[in-house]
C-alpha positions as CSV (number, residue, x, y, z in Angstrom):
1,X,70.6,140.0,98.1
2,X,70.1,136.1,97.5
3,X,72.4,133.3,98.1
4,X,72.3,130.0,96.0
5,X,74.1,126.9,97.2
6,X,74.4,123.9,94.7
7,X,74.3,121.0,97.5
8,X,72.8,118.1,95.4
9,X,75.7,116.1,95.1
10,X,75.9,112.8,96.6
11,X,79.3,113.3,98.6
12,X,81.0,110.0,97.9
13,X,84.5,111.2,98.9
14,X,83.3,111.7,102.1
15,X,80.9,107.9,102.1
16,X,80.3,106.2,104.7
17,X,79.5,109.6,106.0
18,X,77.3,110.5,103.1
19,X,75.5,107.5,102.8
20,X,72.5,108.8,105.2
21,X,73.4,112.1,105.8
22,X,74.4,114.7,103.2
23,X,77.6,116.3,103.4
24,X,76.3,119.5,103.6
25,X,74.9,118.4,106.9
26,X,77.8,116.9,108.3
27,X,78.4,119.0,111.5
28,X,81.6,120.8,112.0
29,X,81.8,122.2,115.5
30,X,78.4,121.0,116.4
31,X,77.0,122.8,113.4
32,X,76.2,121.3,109.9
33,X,78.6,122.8,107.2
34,X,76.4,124.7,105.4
35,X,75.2,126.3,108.2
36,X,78.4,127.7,108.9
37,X,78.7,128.4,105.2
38,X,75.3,130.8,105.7
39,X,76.5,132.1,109.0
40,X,80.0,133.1,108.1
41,X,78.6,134.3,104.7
42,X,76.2,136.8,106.4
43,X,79.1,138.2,108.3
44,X,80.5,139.8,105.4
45,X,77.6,140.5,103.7
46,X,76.9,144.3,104.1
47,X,72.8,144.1,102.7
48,X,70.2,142.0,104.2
49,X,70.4,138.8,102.5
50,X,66.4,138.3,101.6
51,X,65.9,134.1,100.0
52,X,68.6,131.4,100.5
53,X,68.3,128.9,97.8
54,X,69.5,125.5,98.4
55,X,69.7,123.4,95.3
56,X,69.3,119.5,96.9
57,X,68.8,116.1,95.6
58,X,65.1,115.1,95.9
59,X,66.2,112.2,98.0
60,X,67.7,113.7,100.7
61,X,63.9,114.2,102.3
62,X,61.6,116.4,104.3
63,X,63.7,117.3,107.0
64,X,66.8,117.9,105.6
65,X,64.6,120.1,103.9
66,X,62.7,121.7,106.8
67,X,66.5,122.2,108.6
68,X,67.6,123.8,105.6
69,X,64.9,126.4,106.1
70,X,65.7,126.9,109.7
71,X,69.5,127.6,108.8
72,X,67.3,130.7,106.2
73,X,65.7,131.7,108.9
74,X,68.2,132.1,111.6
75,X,70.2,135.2,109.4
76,X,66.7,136.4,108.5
77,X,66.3,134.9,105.2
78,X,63.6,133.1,103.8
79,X,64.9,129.1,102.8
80,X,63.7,127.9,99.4
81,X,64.3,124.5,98.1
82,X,65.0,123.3,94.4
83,X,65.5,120.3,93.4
84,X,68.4,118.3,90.7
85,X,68.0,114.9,90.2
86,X,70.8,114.4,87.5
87,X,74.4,116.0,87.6
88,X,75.3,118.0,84.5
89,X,77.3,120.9,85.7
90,X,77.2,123.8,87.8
91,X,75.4,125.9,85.5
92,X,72.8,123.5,84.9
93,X,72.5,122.8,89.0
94,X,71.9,126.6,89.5
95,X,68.7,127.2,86.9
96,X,66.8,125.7,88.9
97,X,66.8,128.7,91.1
98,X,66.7,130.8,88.3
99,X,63.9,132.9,90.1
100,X,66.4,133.9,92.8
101,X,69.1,135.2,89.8
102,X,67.7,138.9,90.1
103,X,69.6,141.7,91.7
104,X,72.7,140.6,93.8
105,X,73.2,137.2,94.0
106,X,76.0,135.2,95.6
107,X,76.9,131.8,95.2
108,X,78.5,129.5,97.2
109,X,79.4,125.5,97.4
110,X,78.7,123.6,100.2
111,X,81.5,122.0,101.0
112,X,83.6,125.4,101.5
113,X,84.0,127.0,104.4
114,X,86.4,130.5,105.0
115,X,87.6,133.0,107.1
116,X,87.6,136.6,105.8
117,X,88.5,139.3,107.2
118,X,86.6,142.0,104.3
119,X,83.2,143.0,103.9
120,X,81.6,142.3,100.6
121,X,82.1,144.9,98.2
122,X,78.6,144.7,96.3
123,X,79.6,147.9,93.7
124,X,82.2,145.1,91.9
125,X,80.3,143.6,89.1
126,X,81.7,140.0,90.6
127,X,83.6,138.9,93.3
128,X,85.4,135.7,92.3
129,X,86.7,134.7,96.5
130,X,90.2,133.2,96.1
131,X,93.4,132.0,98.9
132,X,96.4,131.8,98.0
133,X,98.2,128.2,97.7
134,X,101.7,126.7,97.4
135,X,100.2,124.4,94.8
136,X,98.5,125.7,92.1
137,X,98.3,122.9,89.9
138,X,95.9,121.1,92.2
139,X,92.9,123.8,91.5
140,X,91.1,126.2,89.4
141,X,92.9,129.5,89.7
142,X,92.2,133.3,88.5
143,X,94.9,135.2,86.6
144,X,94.3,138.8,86.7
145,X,95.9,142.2,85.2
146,X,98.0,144.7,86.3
147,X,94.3,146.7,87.8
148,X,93.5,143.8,90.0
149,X,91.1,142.9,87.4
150,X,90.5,138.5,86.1
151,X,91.5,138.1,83.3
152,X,91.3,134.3,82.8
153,X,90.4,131.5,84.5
154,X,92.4,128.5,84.1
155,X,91.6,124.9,85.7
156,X,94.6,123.1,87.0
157,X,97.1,124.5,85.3
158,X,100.3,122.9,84.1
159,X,102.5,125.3,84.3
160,X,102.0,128.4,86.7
161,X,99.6,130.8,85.8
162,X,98.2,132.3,89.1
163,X,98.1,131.2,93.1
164,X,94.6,132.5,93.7
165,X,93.2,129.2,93.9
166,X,89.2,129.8,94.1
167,X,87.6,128.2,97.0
168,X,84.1,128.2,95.2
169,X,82.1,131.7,96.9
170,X,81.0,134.1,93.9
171,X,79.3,137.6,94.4
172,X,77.5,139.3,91.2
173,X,75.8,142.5,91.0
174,X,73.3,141.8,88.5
175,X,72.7,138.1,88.9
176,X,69.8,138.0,85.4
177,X,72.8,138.6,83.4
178,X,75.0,136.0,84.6
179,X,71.8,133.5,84.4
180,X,71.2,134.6,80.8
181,X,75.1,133.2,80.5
182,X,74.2,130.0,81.6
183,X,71.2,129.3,80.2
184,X,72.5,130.3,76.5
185,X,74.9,127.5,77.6
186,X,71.8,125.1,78.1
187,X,70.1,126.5,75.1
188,X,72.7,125.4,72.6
189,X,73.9,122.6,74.3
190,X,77.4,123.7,75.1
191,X,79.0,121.5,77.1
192,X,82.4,121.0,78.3
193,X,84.2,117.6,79.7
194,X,80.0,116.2,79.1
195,X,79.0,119.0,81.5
196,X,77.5,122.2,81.9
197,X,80.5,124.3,83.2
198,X,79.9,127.4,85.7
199,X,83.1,128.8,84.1
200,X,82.4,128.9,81.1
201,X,79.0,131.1,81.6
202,X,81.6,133.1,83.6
203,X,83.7,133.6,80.7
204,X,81.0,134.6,78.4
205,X,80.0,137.1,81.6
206,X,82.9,138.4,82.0
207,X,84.0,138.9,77.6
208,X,80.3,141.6,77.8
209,X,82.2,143.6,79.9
210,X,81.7,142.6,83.1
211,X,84.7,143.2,85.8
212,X,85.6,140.7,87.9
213,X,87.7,141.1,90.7
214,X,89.1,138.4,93.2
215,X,88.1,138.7,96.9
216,X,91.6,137.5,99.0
217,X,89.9,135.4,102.1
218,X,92.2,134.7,105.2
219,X,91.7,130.5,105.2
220,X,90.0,128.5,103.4
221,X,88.5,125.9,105.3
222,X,87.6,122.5,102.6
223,X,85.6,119.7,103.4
224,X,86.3,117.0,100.7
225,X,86.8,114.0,102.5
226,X,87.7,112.5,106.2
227,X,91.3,114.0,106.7
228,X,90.1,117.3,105.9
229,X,86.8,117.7,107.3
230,X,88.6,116.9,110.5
231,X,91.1,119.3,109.9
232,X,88.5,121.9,109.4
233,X,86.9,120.6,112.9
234,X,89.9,121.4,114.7
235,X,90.5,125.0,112.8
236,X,86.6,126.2,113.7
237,X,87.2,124.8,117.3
238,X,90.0,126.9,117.6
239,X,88.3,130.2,115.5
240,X,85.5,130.2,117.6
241,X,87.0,128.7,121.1
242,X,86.1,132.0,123.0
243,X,82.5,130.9,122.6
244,X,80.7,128.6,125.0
245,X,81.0,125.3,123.4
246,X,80.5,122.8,125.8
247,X,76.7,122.2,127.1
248,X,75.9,122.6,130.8
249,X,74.0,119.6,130.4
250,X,76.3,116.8,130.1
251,X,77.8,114.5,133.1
252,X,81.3,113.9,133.5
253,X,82.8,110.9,135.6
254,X,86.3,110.7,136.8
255,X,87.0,112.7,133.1
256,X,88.5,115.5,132.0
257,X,87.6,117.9,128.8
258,X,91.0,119.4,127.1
259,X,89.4,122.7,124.8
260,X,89.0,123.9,122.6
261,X,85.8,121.3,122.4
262,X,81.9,121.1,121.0
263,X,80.0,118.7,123.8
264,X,76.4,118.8,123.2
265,X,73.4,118.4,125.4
266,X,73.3,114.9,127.2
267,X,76.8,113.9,127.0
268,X,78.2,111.5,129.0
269,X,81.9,111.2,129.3
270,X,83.4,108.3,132.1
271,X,86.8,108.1,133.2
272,X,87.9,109.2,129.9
273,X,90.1,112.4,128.1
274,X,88.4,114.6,125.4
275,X,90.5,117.0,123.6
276,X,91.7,119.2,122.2
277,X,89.5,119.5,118.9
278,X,87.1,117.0,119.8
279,X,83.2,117.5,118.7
280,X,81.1,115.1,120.8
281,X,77.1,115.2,119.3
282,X,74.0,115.4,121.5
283,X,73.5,111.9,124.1
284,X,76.8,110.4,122.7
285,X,78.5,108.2,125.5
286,X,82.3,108.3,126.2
287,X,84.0,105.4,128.6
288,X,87.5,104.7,129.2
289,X,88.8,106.6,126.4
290,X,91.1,109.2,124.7
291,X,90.0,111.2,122.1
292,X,91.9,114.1,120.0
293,X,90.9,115.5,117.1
294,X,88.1,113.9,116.3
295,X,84.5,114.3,115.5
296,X,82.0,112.1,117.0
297,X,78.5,112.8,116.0
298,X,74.8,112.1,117.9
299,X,74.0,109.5,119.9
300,X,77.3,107.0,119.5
301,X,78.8,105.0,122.3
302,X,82.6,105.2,122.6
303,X,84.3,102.6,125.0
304,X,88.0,101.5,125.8
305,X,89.1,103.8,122.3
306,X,92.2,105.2,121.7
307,X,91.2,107.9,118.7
308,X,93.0,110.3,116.7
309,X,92.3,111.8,113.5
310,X,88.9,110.4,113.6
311,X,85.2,110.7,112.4
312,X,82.3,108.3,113.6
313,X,78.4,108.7,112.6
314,X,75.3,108.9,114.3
315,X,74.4,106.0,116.6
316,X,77.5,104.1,115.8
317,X,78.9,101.3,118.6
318,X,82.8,101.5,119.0
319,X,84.6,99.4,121.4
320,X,88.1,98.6,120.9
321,X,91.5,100.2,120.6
322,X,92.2,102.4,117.2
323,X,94.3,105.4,116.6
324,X,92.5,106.5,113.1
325,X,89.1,105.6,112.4
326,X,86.3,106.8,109.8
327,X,82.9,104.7,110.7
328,X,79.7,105.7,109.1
329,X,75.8,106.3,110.8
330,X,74.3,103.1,112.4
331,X,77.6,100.5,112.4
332,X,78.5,98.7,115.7
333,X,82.1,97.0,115.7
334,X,83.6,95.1,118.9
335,X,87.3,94.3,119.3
336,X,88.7,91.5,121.5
């Protein structure tokens, strides 16, 4: 079993966040979003998952690289890297793994996360994972027959055609065929809105006589822009608040942690309330503040903030009074 995950986009819903640190990377309960993606992934996968491949931008650098490879490794998979400089689809994104397209294969965007409450049924010829939604209209949905089976896929549909909105996690059982699909696309230049569209080489897949069935998750989890990415902070808090999230190595003053909360190593948190769904990074400083629902990354200095509904960068300076508040890596800001 491999897993592919297209990650070389440039995030720019989620900018300033983006602007030094990939999305993918962004942490969500102290842990970059993809590597939840891979950990909740391997949960329901029933095989040992062999290569990860991670499809990045060339830019991103050596160690995003290097911590991609360590997410592989920590589910026992070995981390390749591939790289797209240009954006021209999905299908186009995922050739350039083309080597790991062999066997069972799953694929899975970055910016996704879930909660599922099946395990991977890899006897299906493909698993297209879907939630339900009150509005259709806003996504790409599956319409399937009376035996459970997709018949269509239809992208933002006018009228109503489906609810199974899919959340972007794909499972095939023979993953050469579906590349064949893709790269036929390639081949003769098919393209669709100036782009070479995953669904379409599903279509073509699925018209040879593959089955494709949709897998129904429990939540899906997105990670688009600010608003939502908090949202999701504050959904894996409470998922996973029976775990020890809170460092032992962190020094509170006069303060008071409300959980479910992430506090990493070297925290220091002065007459001040965290919580609930707060995630404080490693040697970040808190003073004379109240935070909710908020993510605070690495080594950034909080003081006399009043913070809701907000996400600040690495080594980012706040000192003021704000109630929502979306400040990228590296910006110091001061209000009198």
């Amino acid at each position: 079993m491999n897993i592919i995950i297209p990650m070389a986009g440039l995030g720019k819903r989620l900018r300033p966040h983006t602007l030094t640190t990939p999305k993918p990377l962004l942490p969500i309960a102290g842990k970059p979003i993809v590597h939840r993606l891979v950990e909740d992934i391997a949960k329901v996968c029933p095989e040992k998952i062999d290569n990860i491949g991670f499809i990045v931008h060339p830019g991103f650098g050596k160690h995003v690289e290097e911590s991609l490879k360590a997410i592989a490794k920590e589910v026992g998979a070995t981390g390749k890297i591939y790289y797209q400089e240009q954006a021209m689809g999905i299908s186009h994104a995922l050739l350039f793994a083309k080597e790991l397209f062999r066997g069972k294969v799953i694929v899975a965007f970055a910016d996704t996360l879930f909660r599922a409450e099946f395990k991977l049924d890899t006897n299906q010829d493909g698993i297209i994972w879907v939630q339900r939604v009150e509005e259709p209209s806003q996504f790409g949905v599956v319409r399937v027959n009376e035996n459970g089976e997709i018949v269509d896929l239809v992208e933002k549909p006018s009228e109503f055609v489906s609810d199974l909105a899919i959340i972007g996690i794909y499972f095939f059982k023979d993953g050469q065929a579906l590349a064949n699909e893709m790269q036929y696309l390639i081949d003769n230049n098919i393209k669709d809105k100036g782009e070479f569209q995953f669904t379409s080489a599903l279509q073509n897949f699925s018209k040879k006589g593959a089955k494709l069935v949709p897998g129904l998750v429990a939540e899906w989890l997105d990670c688009g822009n600010k608003d939502v990415t908090v949202q999701t902070n504050q959904r894996y808090l409470e998922f996973i608040k029976d775990q020890n999230l809170i460092s032992k190595k962190i020094k509170l003053i006069n303060a008071l942690i409300i959980p479910p909360c992430f506090v990493g190593d070297g925290v220091i948190i002065e007459n001040s309330v965290v919580g609930p769904y707060v995630s404080v990074g490693e040697n970040s400083r808190i003073v004379d503040c109240r935070i909710k629902n908020s993510i605070i990354q690495k080594e950034a200095t909080l003081r006399n903030a009043m913070l809701d509904n907000s996400m600040l960068g690495n080594f980012t300076i706040f000192e003021g009074s704000v109630q929502d508040l979306s400040l990228g890596d590296f910006n110091s800001i001061t209000q009198h």
